[in-house]
C-alpha positions, -999 to +999 in steps of 0.1 A: -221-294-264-210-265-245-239-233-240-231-204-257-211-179-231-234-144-225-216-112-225-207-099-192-229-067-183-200-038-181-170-059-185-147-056-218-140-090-226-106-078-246-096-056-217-101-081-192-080-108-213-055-082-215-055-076-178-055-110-173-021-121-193-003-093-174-006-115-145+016-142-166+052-145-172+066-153-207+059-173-220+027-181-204+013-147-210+021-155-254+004-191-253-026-173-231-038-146-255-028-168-291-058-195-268-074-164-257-109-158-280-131-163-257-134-160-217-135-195-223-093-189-212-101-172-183-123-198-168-096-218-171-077-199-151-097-195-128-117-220-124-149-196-124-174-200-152-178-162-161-213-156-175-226-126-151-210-097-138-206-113-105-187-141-109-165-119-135-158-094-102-152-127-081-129-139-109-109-106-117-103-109-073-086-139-077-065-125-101-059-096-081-051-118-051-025-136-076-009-107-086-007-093-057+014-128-042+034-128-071+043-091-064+055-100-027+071-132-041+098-112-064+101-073-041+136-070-034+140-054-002+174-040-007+168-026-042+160+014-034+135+037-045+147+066-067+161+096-048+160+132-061+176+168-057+156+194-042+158+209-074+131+188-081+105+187-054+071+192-067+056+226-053+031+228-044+027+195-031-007+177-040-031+170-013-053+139-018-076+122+003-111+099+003-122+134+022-115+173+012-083+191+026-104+206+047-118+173+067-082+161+074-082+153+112-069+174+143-048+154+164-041+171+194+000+168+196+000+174+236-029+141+239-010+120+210+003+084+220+012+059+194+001+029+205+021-006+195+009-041+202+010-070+186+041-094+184+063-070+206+083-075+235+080-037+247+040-021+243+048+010+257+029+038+237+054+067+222+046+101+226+056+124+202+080+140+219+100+106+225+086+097+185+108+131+176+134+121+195+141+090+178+172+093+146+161+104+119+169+104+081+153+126+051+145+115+016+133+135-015+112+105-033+081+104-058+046+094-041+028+073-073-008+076-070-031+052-085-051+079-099-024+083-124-003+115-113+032+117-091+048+139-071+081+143-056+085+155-020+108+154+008+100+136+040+123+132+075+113+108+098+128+078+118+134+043+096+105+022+108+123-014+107+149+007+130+115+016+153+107-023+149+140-034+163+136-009+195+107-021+206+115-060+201+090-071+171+091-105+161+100-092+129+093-128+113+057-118+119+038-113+082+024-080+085+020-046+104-019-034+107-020+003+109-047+022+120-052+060+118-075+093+134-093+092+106-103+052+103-085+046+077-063+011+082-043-004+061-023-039+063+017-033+054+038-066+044+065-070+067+094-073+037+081-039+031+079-021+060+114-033+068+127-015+043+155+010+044+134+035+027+104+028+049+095+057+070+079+068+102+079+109+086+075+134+115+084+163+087+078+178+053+098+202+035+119+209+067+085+220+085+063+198+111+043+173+090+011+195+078-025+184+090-029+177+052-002+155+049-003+132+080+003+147+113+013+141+136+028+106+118+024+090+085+043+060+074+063+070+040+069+040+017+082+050-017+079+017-028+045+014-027+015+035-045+003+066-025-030+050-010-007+025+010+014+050+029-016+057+056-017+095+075-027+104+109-009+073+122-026+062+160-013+022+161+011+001+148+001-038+154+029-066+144+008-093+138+005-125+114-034-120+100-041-099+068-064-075+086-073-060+052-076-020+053-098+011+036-094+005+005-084-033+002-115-041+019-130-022-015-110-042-035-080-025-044-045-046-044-028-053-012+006-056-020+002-026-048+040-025-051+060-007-078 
């Protein structure tokens, strides 16, 4: 006879089925929540036996590490994000952060050097003069934040897969590990970052990228959610190792594409 299952300390057992079948095509996703009256379903799934709030985190992370392969699996990298008139730029533009406006880094333009290693045939750091010298293409798109609110702004920069190509990356490689002033680091999925939309932004709203929104460099990917397009970019590292980042180290999605 099977124990009677416990409830899980903080965890909505309805919610978490629900989040769970999103995960599942049709018509998986039907057959799972008609057999779904119990965790019982997501155990299954898993292959965790969920009966404390641990092993409930550890299963909802394989989940997460599911969805986030199936999200890679089925990204078009030709299909384009929306583009919009000026007409319909958000003003002001939000500032958000893990620190206050006021605790965005100073990079000092004059020192800057963007360093690239990795899987490339040429390491040389960039300065920003040769960074702004680079072609350069504009796009008024919406940054999605996972907070639940959206913006539209417009960002001019140079196409990164374009960057890629100049300085010889082995652009079969899996991933490019960013790291930032700040500390923040995030891992981008190569599929993604050679994408046409996929910017190195150097300027917002005409203007020299603001402190608060990157300078001297962010990396602008409308086709991912705002926390993935990191600020105050120092490195780019072509590389084949999920070097995790800020926040996915927290446990947020990695792919966390739209």
């Amino acid at each position: 006879m099977s124990r009677p299952r416990k409830p899980v300390p903080g965890v909505d057992t309805r919610y978490f089925l629900n989040e769970a079948a999103r995960l599942l095509p049709d018509p998986a996703r039907r057959r799972f929540l008609r057999g779904a009256a119990s965790l019982g379903a997501v155990t299954l799934l898993t292959g965790c036996d969920i009966t404390d709030s641990q092993t409930a985190q550890t299963a909802l992370r394989a989940m997460s590490r599911f969805n986030d392969g199936v999200q890679a699996l089925i990204f078009n990298p030709n299909k384009l994000a929306p583009e919009f008139p000026e007409s319909a730029l958000t003003r002001p533009f939000p500032f958000n952060a893990y620190y206050d406006v006021d605790e965005a880094p100073e990079v000092d333009a004059r020192g800057y050097a963007l360093e690239v290693g990795g899987l490339v045939e040429n390491k040389k750091s960039w300065t920003l003069e040769e960074l702004y010298a680079l072609p350069q293409v504009t796009q008024i798109t919406r940054h999605i934040c996972i907070e639940g609110w959206s913006a539209i702004g417009k960002w001019s920069g140079a196409r990164l897969g374009d960057f890629l190509a100049r300085v010889g990356a082995d652009r079969r490689a899996k991933y490019i590990y960013v790291t930032c002033a700040e500390g923040y680091s995030t891992t981008i999925d190569m599929p993604t970052a050679l994408h046409p939309q996929t910017q190195m932004t150097f300027r917002f709203a005409d203007e020299i990228l603001p402190r608060k929104y990157g300078f001297p460099m962010k990396i602008r990917m409308p086709t991912k959610l705002g926390f993935k397009n990191p600020k105050h970019v120092v490195s780019l590292v072509v590389t084949n190792e999920d070097r995790g980042g800020y926040w996915e180290d927290k446990g947020y999605n990695w792919f966390s594409g739209l």
